[in-house]
DOKOLMI-864540 format. One record per residue (C-alpha): residue number from 1; residue in three letters; y, x, z. Coordinates in steps of 0.2 Angstrom, whole numbers, plus 5000, padded with zeros to 4 digits. Each point is the difference from the previous one (the first is absolute). Last residue first. Example, Ala and Ser with C-alpha at 12.3 -4.5 7.8 and 13.67 -1.06 7.14 Angstrom:
bagu_lumse_yy_xx_zz
2_SER_4995_5068_5036
1_ALA_4983_4994_5003
end
This chain:
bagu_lumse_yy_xx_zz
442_UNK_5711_5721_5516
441_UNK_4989_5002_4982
440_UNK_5014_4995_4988
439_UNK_4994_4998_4986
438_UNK_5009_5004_4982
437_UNK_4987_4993_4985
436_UNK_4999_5006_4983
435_UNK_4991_4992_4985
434_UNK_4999_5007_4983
433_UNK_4996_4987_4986
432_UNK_4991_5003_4982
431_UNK_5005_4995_4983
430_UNK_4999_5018_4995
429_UNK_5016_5000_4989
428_UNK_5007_4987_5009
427_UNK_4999_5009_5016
426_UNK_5002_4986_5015
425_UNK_5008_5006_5017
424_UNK_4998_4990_5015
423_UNK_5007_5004_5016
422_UNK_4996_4992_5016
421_UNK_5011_5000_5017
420_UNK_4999_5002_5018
419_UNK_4982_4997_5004
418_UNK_5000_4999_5018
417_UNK_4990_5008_5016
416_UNK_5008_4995_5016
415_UNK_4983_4997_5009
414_UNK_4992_5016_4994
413_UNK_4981_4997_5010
412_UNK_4989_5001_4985
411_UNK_4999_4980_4998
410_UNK_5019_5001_4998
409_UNK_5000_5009_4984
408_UNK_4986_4992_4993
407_UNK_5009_4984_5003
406_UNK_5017_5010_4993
405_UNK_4989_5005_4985
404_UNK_4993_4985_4995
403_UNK_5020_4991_5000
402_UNK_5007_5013_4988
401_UNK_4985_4996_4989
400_UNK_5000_4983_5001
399_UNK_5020_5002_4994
398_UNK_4994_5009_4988
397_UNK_4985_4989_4992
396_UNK_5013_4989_4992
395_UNK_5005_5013_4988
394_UNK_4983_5001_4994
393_UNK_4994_5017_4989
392_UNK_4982_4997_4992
391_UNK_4989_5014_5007
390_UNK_4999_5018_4992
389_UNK_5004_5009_5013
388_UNK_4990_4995_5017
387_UNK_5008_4988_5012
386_UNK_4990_4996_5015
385_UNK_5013_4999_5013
384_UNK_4991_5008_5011
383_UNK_4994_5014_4992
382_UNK_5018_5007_4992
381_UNK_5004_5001_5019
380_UNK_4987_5009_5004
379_UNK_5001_5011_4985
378_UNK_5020_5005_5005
377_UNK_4996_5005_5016
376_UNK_5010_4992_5013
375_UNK_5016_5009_5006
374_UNK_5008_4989_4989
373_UNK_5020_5002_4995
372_UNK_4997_4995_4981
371_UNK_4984_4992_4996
370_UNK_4995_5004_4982
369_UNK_4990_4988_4988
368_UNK_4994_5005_4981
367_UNK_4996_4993_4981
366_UNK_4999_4980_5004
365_UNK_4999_4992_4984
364_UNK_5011_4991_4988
363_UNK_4997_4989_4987
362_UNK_5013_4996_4987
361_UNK_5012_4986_5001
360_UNK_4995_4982_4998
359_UNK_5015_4991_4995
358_UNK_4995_4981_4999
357_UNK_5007_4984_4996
356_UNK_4995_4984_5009
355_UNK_5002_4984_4992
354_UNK_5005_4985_5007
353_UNK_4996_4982_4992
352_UNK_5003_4984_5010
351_UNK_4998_4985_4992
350_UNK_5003_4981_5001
349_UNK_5016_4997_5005
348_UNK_5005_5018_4991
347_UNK_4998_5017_5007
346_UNK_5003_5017_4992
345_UNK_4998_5015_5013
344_UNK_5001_5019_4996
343_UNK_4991_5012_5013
342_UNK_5004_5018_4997
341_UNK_4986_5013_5006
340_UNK_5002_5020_5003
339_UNK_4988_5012_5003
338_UNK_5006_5018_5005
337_UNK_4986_5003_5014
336_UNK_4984_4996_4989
335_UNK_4986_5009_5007
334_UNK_4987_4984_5002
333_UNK_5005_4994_5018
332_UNK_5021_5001_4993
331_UNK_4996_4990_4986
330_UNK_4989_4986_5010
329_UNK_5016_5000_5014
328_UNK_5011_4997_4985
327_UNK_4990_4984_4996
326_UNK_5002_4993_5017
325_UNK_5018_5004_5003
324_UNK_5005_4992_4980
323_UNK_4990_4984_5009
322_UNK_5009_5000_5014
321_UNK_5018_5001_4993
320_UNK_4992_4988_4990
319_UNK_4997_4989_5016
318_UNK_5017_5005_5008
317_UNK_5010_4992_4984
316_UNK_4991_4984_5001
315_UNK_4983_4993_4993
314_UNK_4988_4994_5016
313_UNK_4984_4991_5002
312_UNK_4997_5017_5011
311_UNK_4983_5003_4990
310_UNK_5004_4993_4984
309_UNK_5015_5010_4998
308_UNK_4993_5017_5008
307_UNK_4997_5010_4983
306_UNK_4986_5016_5008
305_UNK_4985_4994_4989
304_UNK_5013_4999_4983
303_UNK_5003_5018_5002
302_UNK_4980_5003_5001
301_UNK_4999_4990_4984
300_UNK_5014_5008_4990
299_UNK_4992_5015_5001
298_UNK_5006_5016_5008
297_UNK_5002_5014_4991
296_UNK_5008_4990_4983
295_UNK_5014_4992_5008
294_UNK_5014_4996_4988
293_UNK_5002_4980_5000
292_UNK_4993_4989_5014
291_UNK_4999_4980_4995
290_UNK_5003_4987_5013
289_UNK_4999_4981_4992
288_UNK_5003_4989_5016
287_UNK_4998_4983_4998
286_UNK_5009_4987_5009
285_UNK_4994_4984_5010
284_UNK_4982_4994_4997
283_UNK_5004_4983_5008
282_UNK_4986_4990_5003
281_UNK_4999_4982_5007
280_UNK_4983_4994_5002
279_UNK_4994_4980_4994
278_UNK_4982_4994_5005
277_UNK_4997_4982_4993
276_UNK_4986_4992_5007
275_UNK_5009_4987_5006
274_UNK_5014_5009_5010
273_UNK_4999_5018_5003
272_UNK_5018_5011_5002
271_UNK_5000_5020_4999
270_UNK_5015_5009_5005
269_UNK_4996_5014_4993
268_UNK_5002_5017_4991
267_UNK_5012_5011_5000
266_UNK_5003_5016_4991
265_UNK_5008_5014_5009
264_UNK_5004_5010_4984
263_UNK_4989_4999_4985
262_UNK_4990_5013_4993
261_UNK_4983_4994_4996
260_UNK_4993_5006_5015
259_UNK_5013_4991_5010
258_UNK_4996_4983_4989
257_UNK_4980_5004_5006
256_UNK_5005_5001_5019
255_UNK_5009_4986_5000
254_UNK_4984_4989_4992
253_UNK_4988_5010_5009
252_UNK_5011_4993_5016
251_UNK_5000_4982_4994
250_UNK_4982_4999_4997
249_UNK_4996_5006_5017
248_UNK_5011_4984_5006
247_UNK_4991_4990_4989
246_UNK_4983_5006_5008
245_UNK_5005_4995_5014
244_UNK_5008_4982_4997
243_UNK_4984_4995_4993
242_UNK_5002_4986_4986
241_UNK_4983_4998_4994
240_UNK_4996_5006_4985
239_UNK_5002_4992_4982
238_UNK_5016_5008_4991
237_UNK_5000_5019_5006
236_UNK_5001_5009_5019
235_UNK_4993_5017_4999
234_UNK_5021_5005_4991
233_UNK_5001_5018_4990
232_UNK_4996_4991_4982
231_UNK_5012_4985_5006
230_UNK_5014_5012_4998
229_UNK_5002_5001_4982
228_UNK_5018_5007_5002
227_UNK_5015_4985_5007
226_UNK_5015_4994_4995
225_UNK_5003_4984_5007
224_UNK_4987_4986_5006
223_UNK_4982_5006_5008
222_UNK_4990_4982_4999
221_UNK_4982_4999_5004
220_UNK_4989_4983_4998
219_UNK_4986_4993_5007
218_UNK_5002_5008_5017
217_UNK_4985_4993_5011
216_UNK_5003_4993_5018
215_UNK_4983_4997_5008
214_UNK_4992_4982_5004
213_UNK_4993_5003_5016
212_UNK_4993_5015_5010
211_UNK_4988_4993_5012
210_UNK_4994_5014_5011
209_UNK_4987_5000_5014
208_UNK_5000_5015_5010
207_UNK_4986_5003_5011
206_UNK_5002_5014_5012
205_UNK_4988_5008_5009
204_UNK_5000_5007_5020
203_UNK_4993_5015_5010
202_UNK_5001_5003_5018
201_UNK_4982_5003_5000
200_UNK_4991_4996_4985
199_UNK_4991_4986_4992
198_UNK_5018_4995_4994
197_UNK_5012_4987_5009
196_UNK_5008_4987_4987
195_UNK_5019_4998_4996
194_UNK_5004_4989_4990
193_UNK_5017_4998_4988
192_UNK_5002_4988_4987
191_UNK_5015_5005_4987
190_UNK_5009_4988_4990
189_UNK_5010_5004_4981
188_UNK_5011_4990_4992
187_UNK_5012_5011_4993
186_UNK_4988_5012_4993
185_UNK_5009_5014_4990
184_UNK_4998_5016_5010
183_UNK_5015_4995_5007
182_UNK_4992_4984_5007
181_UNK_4984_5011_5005
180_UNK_5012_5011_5010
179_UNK_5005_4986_5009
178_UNK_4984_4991_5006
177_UNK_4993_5019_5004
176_UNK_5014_4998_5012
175_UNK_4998_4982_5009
174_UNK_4980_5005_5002
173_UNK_5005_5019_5006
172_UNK_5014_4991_5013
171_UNK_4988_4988_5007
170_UNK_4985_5011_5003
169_UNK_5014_5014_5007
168_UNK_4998_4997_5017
167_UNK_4981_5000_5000
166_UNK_5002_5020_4991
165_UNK_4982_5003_5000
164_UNK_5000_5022_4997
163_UNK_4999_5008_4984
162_UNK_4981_5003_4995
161_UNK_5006_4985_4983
160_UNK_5016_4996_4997
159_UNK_5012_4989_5005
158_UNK_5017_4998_4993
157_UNK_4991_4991_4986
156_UNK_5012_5008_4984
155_UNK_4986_5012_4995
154_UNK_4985_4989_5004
153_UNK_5007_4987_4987
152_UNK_5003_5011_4987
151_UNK_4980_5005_5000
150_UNK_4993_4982_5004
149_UNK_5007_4996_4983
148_UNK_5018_4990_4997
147_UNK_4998_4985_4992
146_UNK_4999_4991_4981
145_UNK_4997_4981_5003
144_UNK_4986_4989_5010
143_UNK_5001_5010_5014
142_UNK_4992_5001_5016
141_UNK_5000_5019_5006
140_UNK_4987_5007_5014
139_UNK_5005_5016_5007
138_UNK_4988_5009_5013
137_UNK_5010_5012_5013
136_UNK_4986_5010_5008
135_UNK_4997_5009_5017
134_UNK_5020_4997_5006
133_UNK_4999_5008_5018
132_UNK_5000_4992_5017
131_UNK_5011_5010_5013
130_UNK_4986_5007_5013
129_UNK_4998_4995_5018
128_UNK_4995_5014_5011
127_UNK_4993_5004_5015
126_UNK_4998_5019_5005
125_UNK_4988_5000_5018
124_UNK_5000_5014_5009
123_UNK_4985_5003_5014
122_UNK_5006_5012_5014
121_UNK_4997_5017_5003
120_UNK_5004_5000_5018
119_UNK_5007_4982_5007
118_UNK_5011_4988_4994
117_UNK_4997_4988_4985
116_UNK_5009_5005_4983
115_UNK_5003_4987_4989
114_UNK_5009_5001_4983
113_UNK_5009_4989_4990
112_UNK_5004_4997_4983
111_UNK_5007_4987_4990
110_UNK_5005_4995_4982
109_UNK_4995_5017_4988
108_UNK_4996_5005_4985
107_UNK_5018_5008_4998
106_UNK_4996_5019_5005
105_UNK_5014_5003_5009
104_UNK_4994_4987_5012
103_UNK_4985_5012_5005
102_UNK_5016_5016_5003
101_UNK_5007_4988_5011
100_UNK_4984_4995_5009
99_UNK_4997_5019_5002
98_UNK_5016_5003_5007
97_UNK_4997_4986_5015
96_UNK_4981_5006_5004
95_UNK_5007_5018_5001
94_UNK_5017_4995_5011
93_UNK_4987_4988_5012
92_UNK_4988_5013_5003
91_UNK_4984_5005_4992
90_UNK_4995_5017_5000
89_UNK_4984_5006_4988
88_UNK_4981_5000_5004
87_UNK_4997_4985_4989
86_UNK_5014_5000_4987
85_UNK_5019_4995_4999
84_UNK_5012_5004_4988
83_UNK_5002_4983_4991
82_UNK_5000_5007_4983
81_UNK_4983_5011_5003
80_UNK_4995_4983_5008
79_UNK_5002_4991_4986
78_UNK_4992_5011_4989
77_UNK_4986_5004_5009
76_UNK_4997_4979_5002
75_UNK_5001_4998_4983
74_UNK_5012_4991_4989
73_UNK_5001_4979_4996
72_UNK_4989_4993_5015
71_UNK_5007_5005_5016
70_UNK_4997_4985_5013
69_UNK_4994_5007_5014
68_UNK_5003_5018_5004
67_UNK_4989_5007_5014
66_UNK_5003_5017_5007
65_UNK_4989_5009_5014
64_UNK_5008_5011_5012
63_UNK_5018_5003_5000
62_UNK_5007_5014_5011
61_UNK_5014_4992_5009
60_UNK_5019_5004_5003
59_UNK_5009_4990_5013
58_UNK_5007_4982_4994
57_UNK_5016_4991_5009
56_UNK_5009_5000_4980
55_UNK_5017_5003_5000
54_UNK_5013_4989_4990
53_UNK_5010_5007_4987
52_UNK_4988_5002_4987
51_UNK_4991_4984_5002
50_UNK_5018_4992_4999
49_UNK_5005_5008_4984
48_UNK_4983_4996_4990
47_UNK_5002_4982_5006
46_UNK_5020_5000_4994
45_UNK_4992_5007_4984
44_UNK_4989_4986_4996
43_UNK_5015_4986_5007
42_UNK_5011_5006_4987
41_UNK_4987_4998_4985
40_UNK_4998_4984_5006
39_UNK_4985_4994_5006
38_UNK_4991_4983_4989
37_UNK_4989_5006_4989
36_UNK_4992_5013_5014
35_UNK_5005_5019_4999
34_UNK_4987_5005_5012
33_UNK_4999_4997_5020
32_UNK_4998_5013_5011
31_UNK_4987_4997_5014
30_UNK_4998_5018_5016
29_UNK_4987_4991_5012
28_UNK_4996_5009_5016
27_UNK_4982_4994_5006
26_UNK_4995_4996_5019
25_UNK_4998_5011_5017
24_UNK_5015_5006_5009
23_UNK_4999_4991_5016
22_UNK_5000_4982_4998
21_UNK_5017_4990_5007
20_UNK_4997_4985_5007
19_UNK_5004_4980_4998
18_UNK_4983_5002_4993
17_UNK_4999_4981_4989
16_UNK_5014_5004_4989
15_UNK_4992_5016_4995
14_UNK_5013_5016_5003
13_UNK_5011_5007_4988
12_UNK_5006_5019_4998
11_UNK_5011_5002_4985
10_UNK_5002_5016_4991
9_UNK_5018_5002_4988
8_UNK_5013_4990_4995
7_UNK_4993_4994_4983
6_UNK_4983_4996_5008
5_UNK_4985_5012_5005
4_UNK_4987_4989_5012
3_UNK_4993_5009_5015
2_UNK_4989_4984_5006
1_UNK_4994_5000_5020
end
C-alpha cells in the first residue's frame, strides 16, 4: 500500500494486481510542484490554499536518517536549517508542508518531494529538482558598421547572468533587446538566441549572436528660433549614431541648463530624424531677472536659495506671496522679527523682472520667559523649551512653543492643560523680547 500526499489530502492506493488492502506498511509521499513556465499565478496560490485546507492522515514521527537527492546550488545544513527538519526531529505532515513553503521562498526551486516510509525512525528522502540558472551570458556581435559593445547589450538583455532560466521569456528577451537596439539607433538589427547546458548542475549559457546593421547616423543638427549655445550641454553632436536615449538625456540637461540660466519653464522638444538630419524644438520661454535691494544681513545668495519659481514651474500672486513668506522665515530664524519685503514685478513677452525690497529691522534677542498661572517651577519650564537669553528671537517659534508645553503638560498627567495666551513685548532701546505665557494647568 502507497500513502501518497495530493491536493486533497492522503491517498491510500492499492497494486492493481492485489485486489487487497495491505496493512500499513509503504511510503507517504508529500510532492509540490514549483512555479513551472506554464502555471498561472492563480492556479500557485489555489495549490497553496487547498494543501492548507485539507487535512493531512499523518501521525507524528521521529525521522531517522535524511537523504536529499538533487540539491546542488546551497548546502545540505542549509537547506535543511530552512526546511525545519533534522535527524532526530518531528516529522509530520503540517512540518514537511511548511518547510516546502519556506524552500519555495527561496526561488531556486521547480519541485520537491519528500518520502517518509512507515515504521520507527524511518528513512526520509528529500528529492528535488532545481530551476536551471544562467552560468554565463556570451555575446557574439556581427557587424560590419559602428555597434553597440557587449556592455550596452548586456544591460538591456532582459536576462542576466545567476538569475534564474526564464524558458517563457526566450521569445520575449530576443524580440525586446531587438527593440531597444532600434532606439539605440540600429533599425535593422537581428538577434540569435541559444541556449546551451553548462558543465554544471542546473546551469545553462547563453550565446547571443548580434548583427546590428547599417546604423542611423545624425549628419546634421538643426535647433531653429532663439536659442543659447546649447549644443555645449548636448552628448549627442554631428557624426554619432542616432540613439534615442542619450537624446532624451540631452533634452533634460538642455531644460535644465535654460532654467539655470534664468528662464521660466523653458521647453525643449519635439525632436524629428529624417536623413540624418536631427531637428529639436526649443522654446526658452521668459526670463526672469530677480534682483533684491536692501538686505545687507543676509546675502543675497541665501534669499535667492529659498525663491520657489523654478521649483513649482509657477509665477502668480500666491507663488510670491510665497516667496516674500520664505525670505521672512530666514529673517525671523536669524533675530530679525520687524523685517519687511515689497515685491515689484515688471513683465514684458519676453521678460519678467521682480525685485524684492527689503526692511531688515534691528536684531532682537530673547531677554526673559514667565509663565503666568503655573504651579510648575519656573526653571523647569524654562528647561524644556530650551530658550536661553541671548538666542535670536523667532516669532514663528511661538506657536511651537505653546504647543511643547501642552504635550509636556499632558505627558505629566494634566489632561486639561492649555496655553491661554502669549505676550510679547519688544524694548527698542535694549532690542530684546520678553515673553509671557498664561496656562491654565486644570
Amino acid at each position: 500500500m502507497i500513502d501518497k500526499y495530493t491536493t486533497t489530502g492522503w491517498e491510500t492506493s492499492s497494486p492493481a494486481s492485489s485486489g487487497r488492502m495491505e496493512g500499513r506498511s509503504g511510503v507517504r509521499t508529500l510532492h509540490f510542484f514549483g512555479a513551472r513556465r506554464r502555471l498561472s499565478i492563480s492556479l500557485f496560490f489555489l495549490l497553496i490554499m487547498s494543501v492548507m485546507f485539507y487535512s493531512v492522515r499523518a501521525e507524528a514521527l521521529t525521522a531517522g536518517k535524511i537523504e536529499i537527492r538533487g540539491l546542488y546550488s546551497i548546502g545540505e545544513d542549509e537547506f535543511l536549517d530552512m526546511f525545519g527538519i533534522r535527524e532526530g526531529g518531528i516529522i509530520d505532515g503540517d512540518r514537511v508542508r511548511d518547510g516546502i513553503k519556506r524552500a519555495f521562498l527561496k526561488g531556486l526551486f521547480e519541485d520537491i518531494s519528500v518520502e517518509v516510509p512507515d515504521g520507527e525512525n524511518p528513512t526520509v528522502r528529500i528529492n528535488i529538482r532545481e530551476r536551471d540558472f544562467i552560468k554565463k551570458i556570451y555575446i557574439d556581435i556581427v557587424s560590419k558598421f559602428t555597434s553597440p559593445d557587449e556592455k550596452d547589450i548586456k544591460k538591456i538583455f532582459i536576462l542576466k547572468e545567476d538569475h534564474v532560466m526564464r524558458y517563457d521569456l526566450l521569445d520575449r528577451a530576443v524580440n525586446r533587446l531587438e527593440e531597444e537596439l532600434y532606439i539605440c539607433g540600429f533599425p535593422d538589427a537581428a538577434v540569435v538566441l541559444e541556449v546551451v547546458r553548462a558543465d554544471e548542475p542546473r546551469r545553462v549559457n547563453l550565446y547571443l549572436a548580434v548583427d546590428a546593421g547599417r546604423p542611423l547616423v545624425i549628419n546634421e543638427i538643426k535647433i531653429p528660433g532663439p536659442a543659447i549655445n546649447i549644443k555645449k550641454v548636448m552628448k549627442l553632436s554631428v557624426g554619432d549614431v542616432y540613439n534615442r536615449y542619450i537624446l532624451d538625456d540631452d533634452l533634460k540637461r538642455v531644460k535644465e541648463y535654460y532654467r539655470k540660466q534664468g528662464y521660466f519653464r523653458p521647453v525643449v522638444g519635439p525632436y524629428s530624424y529624417r536623413d540624418g538630419k536631427l531637428e529639436i524644438t526649443v522654446n526658452p520661454g521668459r526670463k526672469i531677472n530677480i534682483t533684491i535691494v536692501g538686505n545687507s544681513r543676509i546675502s543675497t545668495k541665501k534669499l535667492l536659495k529659498v525663491i520657489p519659481f523654478f521649483e513649482l514651474g509657477m509665477f502668480n500672486d500666491e507663488v510670491i506671496a510665497e516667496t516674500v513668506d520664505r525670505m521672512l522665515s530666514q529673517y525671523y530664524s536669524e533675530g530679525y522679527p520687524l523685517a519687511q519685503i515689497a515685491p515689484i514685478i515688471k513683465a514684458d513677452e519676453k521678460n519678467i523682472g521682480i525685485s524684492f525690497f527689503v526692511f531688515e529691522g534691528k536684531k532682537i534677542t530673547f531677554r526673559n520667559i514667565r509663565f503666568r498661572g503655573a504651579g510648575l517651577p519656573q526653571k523647569k519650564l524654562e528647561d524644556f523649551l530650551s530658550l536661553k537669553k541671548g538666542d535670536p528671537y523667532n516669532p514663528h517659534l511661538i506657536e511651537e512653543y505653546r504647543n511643547a508645553l501642552t504635550a509636556f503638560y499632558e505627558a505629566l498627567g494634566y489632561l486639561q492643560a492649555d496655553v491661554k495666551a502669549v505676550d510679547v513685548k519688544i524694548d527698542s532701546d535694549t532690542n530684546t523680547a520678553d515673553i509671557t505665557m498664561d496656562i491654565v494647568e486644570g
